[in-house]
N, CA, C and O atoms as a Tripos MOL2 file, in Angstrom:
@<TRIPOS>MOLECULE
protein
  236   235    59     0     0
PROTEIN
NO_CHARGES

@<TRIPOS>ATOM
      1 N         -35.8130   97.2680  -79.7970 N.3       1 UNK1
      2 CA        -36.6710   97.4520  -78.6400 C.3       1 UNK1
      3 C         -36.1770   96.5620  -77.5120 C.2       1 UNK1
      4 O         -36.8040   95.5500  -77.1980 O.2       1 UNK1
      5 N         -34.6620   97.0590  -76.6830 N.am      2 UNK2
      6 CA        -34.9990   96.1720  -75.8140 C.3       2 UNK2
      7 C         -35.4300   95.8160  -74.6000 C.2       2 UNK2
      8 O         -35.3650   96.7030  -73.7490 O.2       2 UNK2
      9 N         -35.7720   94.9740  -74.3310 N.am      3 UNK3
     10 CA        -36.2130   94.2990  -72.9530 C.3       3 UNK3
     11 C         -37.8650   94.2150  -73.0830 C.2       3 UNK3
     12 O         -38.5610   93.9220  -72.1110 O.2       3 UNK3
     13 N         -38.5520   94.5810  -74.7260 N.am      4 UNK4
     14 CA        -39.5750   94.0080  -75.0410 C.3       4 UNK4
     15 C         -39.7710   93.1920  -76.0850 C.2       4 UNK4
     16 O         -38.7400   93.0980  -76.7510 O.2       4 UNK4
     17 N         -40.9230   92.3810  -76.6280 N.am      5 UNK5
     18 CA        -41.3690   91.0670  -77.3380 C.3       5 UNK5
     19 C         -40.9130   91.6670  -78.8660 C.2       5 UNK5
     20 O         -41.2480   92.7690  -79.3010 O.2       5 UNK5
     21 N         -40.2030   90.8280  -79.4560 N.am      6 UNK6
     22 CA        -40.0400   91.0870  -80.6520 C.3       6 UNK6
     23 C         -41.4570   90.3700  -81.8790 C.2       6 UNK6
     24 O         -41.6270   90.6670  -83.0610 O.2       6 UNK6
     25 N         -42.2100   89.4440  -81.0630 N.am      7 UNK7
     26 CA        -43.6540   89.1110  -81.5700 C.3       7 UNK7
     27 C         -44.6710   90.1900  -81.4150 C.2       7 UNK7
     28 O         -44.9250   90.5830  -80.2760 O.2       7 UNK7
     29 N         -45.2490   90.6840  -82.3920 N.am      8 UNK8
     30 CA        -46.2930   91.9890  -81.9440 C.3       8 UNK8
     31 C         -47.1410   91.2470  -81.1460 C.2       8 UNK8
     32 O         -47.1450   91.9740  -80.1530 O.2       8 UNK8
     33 N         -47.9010   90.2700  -80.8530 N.am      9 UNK9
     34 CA        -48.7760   90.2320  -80.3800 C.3       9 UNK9
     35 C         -48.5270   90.2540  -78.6310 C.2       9 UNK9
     36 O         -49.1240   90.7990  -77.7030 O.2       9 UNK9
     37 N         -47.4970   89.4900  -78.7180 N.am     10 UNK10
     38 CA        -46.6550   89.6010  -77.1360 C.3      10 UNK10
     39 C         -46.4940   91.4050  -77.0140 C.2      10 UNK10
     40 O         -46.4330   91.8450  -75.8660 O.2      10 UNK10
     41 N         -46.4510   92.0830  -77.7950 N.am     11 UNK11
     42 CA        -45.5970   93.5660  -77.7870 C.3      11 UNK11
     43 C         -47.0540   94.2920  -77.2900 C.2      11 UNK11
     44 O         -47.2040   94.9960  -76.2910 O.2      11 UNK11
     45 N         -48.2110   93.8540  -78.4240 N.am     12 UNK12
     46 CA        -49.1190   94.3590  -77.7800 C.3      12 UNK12
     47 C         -49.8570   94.4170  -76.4330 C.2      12 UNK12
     48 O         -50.4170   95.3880  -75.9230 O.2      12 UNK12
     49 N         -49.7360   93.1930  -75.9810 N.am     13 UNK13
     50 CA        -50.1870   92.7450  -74.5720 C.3      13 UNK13
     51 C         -49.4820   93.7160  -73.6530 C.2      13 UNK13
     52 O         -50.0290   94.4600  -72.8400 O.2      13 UNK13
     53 N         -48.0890   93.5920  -73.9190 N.am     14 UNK14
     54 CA        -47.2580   94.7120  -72.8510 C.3      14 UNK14
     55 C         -47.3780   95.7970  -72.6340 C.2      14 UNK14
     56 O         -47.5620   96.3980  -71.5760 O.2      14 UNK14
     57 N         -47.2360   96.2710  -74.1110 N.am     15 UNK15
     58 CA        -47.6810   97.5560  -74.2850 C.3      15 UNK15
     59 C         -49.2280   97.9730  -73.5440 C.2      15 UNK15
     60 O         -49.2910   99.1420  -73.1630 O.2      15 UNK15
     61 N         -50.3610   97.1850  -73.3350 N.am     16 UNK16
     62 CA        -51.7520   97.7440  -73.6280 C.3      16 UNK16
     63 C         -51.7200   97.1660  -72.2730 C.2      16 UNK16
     64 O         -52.8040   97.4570  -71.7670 O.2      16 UNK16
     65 N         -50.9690   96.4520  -71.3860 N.am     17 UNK17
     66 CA        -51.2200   96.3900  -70.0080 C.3      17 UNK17
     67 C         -50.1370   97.5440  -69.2840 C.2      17 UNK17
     68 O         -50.4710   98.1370  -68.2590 O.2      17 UNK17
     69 N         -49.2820   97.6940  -69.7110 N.am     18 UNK18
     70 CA        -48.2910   99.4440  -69.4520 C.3      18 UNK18
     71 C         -49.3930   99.9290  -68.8780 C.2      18 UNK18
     72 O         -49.7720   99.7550  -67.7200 O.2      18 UNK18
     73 N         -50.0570  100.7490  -70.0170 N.am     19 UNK19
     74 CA        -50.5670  101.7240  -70.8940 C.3      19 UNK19
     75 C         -51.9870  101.7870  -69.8490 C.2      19 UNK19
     76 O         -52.4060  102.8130  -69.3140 O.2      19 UNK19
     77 N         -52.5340  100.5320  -69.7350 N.am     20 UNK20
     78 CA        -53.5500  100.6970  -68.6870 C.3      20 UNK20
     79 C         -53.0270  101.1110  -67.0620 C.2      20 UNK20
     80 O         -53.3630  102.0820  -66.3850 O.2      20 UNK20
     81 N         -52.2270  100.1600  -66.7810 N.am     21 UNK21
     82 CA        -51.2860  100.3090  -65.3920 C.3      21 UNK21
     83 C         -50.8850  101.1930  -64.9360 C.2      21 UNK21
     84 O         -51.5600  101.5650  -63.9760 O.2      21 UNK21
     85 N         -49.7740  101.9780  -65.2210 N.am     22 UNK22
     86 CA        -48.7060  102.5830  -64.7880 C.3      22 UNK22
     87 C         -48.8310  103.9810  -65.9880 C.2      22 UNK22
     88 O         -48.8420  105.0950  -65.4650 O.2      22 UNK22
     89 N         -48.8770  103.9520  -66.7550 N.am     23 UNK23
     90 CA        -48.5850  105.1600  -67.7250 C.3      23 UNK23
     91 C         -49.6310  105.7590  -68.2620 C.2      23 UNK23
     92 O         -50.5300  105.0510  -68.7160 O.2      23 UNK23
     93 N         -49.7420  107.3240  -68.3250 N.am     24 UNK24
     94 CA        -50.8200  107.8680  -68.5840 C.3      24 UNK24
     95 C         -50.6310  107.9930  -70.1710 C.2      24 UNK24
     96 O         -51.6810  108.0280  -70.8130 O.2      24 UNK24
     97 N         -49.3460  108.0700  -70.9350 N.am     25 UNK25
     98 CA        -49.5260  107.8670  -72.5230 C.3      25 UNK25
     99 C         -48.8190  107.0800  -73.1220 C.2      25 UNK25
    100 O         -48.0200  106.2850  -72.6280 O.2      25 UNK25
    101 N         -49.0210  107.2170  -74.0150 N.am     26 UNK26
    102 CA        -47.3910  106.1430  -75.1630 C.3      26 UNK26
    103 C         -46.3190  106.9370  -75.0290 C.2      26 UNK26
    104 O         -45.2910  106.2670  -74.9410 O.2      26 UNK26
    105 N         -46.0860  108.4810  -74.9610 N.am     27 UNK27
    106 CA        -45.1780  108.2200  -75.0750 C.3      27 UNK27
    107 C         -44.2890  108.6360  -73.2320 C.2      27 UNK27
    108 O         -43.1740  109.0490  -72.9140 O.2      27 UNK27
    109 N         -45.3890  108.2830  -72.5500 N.am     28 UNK28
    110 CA        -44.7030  108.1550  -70.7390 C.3      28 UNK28
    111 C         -43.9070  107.0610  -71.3230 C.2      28 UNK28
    112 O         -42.6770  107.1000  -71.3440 O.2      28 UNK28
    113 N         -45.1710  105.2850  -72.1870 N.am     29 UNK29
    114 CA        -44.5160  104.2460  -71.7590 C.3      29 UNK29
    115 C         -42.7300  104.6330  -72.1790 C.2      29 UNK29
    116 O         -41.7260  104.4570  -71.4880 O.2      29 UNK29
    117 N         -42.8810  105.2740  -73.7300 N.am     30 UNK30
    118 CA        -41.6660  105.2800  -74.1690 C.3      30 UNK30
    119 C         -40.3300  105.4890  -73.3900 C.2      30 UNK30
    120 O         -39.2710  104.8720  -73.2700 O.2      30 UNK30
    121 N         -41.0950  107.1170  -72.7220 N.am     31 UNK31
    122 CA        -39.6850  107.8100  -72.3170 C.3      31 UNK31
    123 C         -39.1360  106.4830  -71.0160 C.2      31 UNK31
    124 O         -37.9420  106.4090  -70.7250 O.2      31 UNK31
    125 N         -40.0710  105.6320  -70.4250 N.am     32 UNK32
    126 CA        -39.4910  105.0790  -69.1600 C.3      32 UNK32
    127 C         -38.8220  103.8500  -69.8020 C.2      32 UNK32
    128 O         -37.8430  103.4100  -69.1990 O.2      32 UNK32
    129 N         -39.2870  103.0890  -71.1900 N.am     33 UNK33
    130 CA        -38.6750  102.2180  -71.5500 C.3      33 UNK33
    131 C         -37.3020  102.4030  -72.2870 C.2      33 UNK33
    132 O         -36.4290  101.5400  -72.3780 O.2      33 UNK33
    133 N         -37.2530  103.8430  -72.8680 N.am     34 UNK34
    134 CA        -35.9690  103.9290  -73.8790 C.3      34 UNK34
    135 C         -36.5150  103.4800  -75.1800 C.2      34 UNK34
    136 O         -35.5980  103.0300  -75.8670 O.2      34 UNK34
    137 N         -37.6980  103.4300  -75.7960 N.am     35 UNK35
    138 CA        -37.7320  103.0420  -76.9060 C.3      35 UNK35
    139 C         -38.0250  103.9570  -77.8820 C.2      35 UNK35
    140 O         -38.1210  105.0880  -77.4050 O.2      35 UNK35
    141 N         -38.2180  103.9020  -79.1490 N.am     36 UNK36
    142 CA        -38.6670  104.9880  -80.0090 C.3      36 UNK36
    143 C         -40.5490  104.6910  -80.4400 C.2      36 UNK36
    144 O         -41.1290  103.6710  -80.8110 O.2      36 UNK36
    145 N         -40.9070  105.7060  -80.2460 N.am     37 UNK37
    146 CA        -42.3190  105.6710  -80.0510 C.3      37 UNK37
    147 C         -42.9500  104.9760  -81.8960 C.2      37 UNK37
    148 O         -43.8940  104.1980  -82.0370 O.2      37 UNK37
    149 N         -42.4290  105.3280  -82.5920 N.am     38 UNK38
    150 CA        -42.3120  105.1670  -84.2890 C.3      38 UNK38
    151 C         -42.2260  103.3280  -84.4820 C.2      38 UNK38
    152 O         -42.7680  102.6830  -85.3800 O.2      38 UNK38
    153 N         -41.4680  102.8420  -83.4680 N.am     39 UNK39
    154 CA        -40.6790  101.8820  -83.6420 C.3      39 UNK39
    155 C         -42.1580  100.8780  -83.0140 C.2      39 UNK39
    156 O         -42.5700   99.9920  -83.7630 O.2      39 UNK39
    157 N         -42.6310  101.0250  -82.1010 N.am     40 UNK40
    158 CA        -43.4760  100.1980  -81.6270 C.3      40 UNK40
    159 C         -45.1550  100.5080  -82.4210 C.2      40 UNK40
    160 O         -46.0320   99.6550  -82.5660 O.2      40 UNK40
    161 N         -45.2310  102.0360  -82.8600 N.am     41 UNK41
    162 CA        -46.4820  102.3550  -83.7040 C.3      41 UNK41
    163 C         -46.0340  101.3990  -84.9560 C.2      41 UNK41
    164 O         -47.0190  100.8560  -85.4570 O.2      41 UNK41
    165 N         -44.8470  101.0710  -85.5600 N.am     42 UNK42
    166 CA        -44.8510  100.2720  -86.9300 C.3      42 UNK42
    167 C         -44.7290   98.4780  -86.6430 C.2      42 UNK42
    168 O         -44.6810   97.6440  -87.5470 O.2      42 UNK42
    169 N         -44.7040   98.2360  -85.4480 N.am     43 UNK43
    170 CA        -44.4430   96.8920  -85.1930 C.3      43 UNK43
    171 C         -45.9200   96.2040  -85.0380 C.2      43 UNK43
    172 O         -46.2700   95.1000  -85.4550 O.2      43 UNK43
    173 N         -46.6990   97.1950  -84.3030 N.am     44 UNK44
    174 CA        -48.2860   96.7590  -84.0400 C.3      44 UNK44
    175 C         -49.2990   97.3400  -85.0410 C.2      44 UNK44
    176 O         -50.4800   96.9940  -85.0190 O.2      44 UNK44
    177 N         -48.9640   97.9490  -85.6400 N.am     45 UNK45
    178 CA        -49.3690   98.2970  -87.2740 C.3      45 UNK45
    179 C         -49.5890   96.7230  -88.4030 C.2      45 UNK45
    180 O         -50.4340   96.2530  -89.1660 O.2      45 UNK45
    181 N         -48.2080   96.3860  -87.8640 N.am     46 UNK46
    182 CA        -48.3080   95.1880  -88.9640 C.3      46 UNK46
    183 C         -49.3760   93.8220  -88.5520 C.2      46 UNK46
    184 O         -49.6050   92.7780  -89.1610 O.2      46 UNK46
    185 N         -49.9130   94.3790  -87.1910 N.am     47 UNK47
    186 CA        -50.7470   93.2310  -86.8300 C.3      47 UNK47
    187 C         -52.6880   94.3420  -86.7890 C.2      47 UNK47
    188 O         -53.7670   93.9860  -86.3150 O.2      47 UNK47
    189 N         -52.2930   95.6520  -87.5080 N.am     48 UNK48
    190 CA        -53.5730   95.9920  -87.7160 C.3      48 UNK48
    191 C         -53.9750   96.9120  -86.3790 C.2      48 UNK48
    192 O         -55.1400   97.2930  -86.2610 O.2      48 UNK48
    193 N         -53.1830   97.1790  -85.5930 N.am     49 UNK49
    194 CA        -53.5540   97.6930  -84.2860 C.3      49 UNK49
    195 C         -52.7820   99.3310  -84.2930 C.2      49 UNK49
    196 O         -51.7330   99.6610  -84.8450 O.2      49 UNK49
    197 N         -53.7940  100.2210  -83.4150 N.am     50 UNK50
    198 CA        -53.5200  101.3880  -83.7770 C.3      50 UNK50
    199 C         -53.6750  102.3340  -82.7270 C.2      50 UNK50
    200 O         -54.7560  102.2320  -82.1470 O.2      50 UNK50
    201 N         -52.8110  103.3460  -82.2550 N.am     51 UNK51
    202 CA        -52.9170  104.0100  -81.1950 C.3      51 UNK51
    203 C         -53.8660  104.7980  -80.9120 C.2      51 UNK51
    204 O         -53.9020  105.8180  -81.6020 O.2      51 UNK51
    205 N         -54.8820  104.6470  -79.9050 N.am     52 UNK52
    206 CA        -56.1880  105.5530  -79.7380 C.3      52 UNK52
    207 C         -55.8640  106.2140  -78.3140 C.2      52 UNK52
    208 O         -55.8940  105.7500  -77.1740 O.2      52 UNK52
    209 N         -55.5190  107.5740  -78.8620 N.am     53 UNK53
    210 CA        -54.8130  108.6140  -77.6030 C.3      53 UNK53
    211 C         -56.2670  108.4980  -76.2600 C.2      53 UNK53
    212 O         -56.1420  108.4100  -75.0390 O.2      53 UNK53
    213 N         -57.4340  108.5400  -77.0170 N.am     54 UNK54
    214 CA        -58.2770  108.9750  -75.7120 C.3      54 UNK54
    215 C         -58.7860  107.6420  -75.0110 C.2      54 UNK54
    216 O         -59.5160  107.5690  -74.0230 O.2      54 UNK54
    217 N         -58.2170  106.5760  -75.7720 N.am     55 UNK55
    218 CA        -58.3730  105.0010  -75.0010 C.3      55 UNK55
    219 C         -57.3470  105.0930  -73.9740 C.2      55 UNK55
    220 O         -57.3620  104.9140  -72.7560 O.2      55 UNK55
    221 N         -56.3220  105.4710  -74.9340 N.am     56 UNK56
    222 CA        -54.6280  105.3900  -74.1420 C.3      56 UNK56
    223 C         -54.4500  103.5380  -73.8610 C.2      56 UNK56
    224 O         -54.1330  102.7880  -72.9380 O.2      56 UNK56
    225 N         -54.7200  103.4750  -74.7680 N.am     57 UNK57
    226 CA        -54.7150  101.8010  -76.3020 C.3      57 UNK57
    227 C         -54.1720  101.6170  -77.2580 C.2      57 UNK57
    228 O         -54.0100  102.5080  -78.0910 O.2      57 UNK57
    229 N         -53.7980  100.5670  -77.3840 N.am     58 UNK58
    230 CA        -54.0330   99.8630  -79.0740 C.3      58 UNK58
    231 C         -55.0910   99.5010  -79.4660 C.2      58 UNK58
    232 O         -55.4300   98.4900  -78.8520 O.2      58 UNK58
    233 N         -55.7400   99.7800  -80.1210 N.am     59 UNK59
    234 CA        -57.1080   98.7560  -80.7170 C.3      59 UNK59
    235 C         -57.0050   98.2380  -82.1380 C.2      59 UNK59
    236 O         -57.9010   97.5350  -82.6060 O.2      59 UNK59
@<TRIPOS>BOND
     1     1     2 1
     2     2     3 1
     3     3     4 2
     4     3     5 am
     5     5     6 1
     6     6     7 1
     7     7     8 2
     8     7     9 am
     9     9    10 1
    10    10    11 1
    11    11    12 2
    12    11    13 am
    13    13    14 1
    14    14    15 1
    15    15    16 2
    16    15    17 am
    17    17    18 1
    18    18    19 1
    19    19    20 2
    20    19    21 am
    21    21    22 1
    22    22    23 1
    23    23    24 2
    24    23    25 am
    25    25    26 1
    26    26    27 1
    27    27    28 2
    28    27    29 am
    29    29    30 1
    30    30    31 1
    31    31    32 2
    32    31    33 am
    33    33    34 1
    34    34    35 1
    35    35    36 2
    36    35    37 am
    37    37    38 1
    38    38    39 1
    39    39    40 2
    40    39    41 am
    41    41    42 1
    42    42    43 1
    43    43    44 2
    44    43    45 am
    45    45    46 1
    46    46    47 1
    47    47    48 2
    48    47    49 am
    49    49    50 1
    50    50    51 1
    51    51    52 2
    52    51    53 am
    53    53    54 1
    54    54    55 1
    55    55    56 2
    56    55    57 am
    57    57    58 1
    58    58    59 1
    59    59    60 2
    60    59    61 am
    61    61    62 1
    62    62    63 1
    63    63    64 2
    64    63    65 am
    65    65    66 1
    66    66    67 1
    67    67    68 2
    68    67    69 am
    69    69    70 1
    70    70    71 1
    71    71    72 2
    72    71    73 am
    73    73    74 1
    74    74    75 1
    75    75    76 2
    76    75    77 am
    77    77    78 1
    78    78    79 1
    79    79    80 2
    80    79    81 am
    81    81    82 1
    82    82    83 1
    83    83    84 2
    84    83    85 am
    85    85    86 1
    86    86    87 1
    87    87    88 2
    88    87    89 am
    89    89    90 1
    90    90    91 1
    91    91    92 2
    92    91    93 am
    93    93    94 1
    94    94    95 1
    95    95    96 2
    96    95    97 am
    97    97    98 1
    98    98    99 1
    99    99   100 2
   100    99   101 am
   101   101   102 1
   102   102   103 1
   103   103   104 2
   104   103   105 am
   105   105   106 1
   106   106   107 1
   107   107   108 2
   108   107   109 am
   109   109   110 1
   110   110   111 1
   111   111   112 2
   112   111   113 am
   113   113   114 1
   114   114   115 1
   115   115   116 2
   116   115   117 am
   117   117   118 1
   118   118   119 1
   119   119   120 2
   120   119   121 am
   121   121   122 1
   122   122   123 1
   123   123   124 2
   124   123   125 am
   125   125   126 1
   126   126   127 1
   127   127   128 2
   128   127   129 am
   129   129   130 1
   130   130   131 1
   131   131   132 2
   132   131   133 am
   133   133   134 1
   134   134   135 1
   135   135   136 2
   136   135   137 am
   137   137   138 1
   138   138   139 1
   139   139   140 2
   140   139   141 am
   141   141   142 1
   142   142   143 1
   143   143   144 2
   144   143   145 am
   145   145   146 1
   146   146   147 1
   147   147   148 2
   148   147   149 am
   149   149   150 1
   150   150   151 1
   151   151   152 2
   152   151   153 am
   153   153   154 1
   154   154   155 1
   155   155   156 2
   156   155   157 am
   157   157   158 1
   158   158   159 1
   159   159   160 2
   160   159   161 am
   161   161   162 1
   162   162   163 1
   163   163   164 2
   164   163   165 am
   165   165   166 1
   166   166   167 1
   167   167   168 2
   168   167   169 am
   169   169   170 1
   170   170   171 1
   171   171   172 2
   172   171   173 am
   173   173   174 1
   174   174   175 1
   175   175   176 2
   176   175   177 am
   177   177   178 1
   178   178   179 1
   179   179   180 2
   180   179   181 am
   181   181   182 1
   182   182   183 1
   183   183   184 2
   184   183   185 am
   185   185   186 1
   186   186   187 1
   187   187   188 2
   188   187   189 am
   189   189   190 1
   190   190   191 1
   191   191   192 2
   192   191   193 am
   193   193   194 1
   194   194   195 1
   195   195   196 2
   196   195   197 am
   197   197   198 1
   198   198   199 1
   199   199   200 2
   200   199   201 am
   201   201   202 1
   202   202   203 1
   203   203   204 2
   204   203   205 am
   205   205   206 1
   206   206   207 1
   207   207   208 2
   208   207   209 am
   209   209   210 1
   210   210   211 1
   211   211   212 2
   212   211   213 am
   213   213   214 1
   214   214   215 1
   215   215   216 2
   216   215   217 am
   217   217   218 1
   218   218   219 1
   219   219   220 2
   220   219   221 am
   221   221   222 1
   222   222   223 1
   223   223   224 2
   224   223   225 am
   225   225   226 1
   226   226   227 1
   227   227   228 2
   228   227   229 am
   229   229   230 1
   230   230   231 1
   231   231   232 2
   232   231   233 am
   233   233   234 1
   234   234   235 1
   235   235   236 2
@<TRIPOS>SUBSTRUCTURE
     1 UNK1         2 RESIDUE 1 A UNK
     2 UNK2         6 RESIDUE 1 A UNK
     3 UNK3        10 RESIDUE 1 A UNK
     4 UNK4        14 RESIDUE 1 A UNK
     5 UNK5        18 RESIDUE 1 A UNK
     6 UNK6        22 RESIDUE 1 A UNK
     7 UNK7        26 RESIDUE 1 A UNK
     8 UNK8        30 RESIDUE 1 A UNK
     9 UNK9        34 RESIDUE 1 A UNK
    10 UNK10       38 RESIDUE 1 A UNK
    11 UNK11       42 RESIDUE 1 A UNK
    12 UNK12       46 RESIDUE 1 A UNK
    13 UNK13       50 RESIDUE 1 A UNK
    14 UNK14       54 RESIDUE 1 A UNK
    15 UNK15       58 RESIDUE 1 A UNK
    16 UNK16       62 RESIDUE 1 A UNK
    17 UNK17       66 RESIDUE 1 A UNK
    18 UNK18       70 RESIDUE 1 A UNK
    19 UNK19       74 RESIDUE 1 A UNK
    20 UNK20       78 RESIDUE 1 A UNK
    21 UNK21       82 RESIDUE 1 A UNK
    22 UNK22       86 RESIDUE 1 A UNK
    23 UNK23       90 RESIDUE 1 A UNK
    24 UNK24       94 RESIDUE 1 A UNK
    25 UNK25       98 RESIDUE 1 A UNK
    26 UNK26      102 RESIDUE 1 A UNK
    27 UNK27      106 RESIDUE 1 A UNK
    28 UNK28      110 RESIDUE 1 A UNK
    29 UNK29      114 RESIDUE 1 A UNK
    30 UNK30      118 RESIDUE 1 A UNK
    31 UNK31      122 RESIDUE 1 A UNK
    32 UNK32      126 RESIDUE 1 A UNK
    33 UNK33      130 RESIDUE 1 A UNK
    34 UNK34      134 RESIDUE 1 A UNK
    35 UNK35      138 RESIDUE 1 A UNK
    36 UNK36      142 RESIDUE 1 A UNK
    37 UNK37      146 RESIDUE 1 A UNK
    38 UNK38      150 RESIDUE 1 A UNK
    39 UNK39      154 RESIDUE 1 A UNK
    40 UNK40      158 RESIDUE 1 A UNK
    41 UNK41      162 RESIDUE 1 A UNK
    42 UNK42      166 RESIDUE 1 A UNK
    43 UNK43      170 RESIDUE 1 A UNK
    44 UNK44      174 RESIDUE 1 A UNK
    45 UNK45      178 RESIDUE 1 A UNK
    46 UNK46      182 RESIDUE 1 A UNK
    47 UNK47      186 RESIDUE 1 A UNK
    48 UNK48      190 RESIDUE 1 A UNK
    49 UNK49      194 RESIDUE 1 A UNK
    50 UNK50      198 RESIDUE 1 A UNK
    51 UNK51      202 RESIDUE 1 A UNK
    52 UNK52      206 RESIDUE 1 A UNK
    53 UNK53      210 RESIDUE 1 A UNK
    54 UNK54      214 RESIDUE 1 A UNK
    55 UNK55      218 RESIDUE 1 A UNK
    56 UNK56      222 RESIDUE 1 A UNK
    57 UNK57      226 RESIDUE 1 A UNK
    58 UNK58      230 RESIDUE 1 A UNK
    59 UNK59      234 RESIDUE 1 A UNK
């Protein structure tokens, strides 16, 4: 993932301020970051957090 937090909790923050900001889904944030959408659902997984499409969140 680069040019984001390899700490989920840092990953989440980014991600879930994106996600509010600038991008209407996960996978807008993806396509603008280059990342694999799989790759960041299993990184914030391991901290219990989970994609809620109609939040357009992690929770």
């Amino acid at each position: 993932m680069t040019g984001l937090p390899n700490d989920p909790v840092m990953l989440l923050s980014v991600v879930n301020t994106a996600l509010r900001d600038t991008h209407q889904d996960l996978d807008g944030f993806c396509r603008t970051r280059d990342v694999e959408k799989d790759e960041i659902i299993s990184k914030l997984k391991t901290i219990n957090y989970e994609y809620n499409v109609e939040l357009n969140k992690f929770v």
